[in-house]
N, C-alpha and C positions, 0 to 999 in steps of 0.2 A: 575534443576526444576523437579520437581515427573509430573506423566504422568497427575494428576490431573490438572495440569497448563499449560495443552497442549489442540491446537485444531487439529481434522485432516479438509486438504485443499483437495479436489479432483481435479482434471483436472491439467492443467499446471502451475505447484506450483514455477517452476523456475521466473515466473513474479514475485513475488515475495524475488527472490535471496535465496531461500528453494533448496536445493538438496534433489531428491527425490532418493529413491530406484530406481534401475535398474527395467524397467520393471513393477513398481508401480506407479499406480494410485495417490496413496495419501502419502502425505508429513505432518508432524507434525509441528505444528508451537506454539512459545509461546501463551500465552492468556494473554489477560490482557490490560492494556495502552501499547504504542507502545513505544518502549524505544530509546531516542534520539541516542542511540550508535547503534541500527537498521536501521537509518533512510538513510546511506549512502547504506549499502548491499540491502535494500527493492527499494530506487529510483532507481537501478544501472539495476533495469529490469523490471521495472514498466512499464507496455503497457496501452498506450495510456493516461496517466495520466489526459488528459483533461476528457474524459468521465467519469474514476473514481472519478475526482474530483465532474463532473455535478451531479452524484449520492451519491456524498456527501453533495448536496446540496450546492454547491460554486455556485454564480452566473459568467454570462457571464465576468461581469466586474472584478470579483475578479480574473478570469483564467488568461482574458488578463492582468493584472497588475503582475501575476505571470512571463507569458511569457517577457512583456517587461521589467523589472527590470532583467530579467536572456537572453536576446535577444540572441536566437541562441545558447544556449544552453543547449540542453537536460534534461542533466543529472541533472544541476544545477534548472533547472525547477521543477523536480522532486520533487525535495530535499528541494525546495521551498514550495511547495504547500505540503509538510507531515509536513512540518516544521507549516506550517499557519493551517493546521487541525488539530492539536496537541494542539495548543495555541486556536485555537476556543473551541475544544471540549473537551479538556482537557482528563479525564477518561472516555470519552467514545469514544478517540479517540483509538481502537483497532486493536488487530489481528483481532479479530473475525469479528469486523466491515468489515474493508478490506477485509477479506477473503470472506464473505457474496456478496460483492460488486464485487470481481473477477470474483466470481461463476455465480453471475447472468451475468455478461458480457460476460463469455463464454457458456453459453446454447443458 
């Protein structure tokens, strides 16, 4: 992809599953819809998935129905709830979104 179809992330872009530059701040990431073959490398370091979900506008009941259909597992939980915001939101489920939603989580 050309640099046009890039965002930069600041802060700890490894949540993400992004390698950053030694020593840099900020990480490039695609732009666009979040690509089902991202969705394992992006859940595999996703912090605290419940609160990024809460700011994606998931309710209480939709997180708990995540966790217990994936009980006890993390990762699988993850992967669950990018899986169910993809499908809710379709094209506007993003990098950019995600990345906005990171950001504000860590300021």
């Amino acid at each position: 992809q050309g640099e046009e179809n890039k965002v930069q992330l600041r802060g700890n872009c490894s949540s993400v599953g992004v390698p950053m530059n030694p020593g840099s701040p900020v990480a490039v990431l695609p732009t666009g819809k979040i690509q089902d073959a991202d969705i394992a490398r992006i859940a595999g370091d996703l912090p605290q998935w419940q609160t990024v979900a809460d700011n994606l506008d998931f309710g209480q009941q939709d997180i708990m129905e995540i966790e217990n259909n994936n009980r006890g597992v993390t990762a699988d939980q993850r992967k669950s709830f990018l899986r169910k915001w993809i499908r809710r939101d379709g094209s506007a489920a993003t990098y950019e979104k995600l990345s906005e939603v990171l950001e504000m989580l860590e300021e």
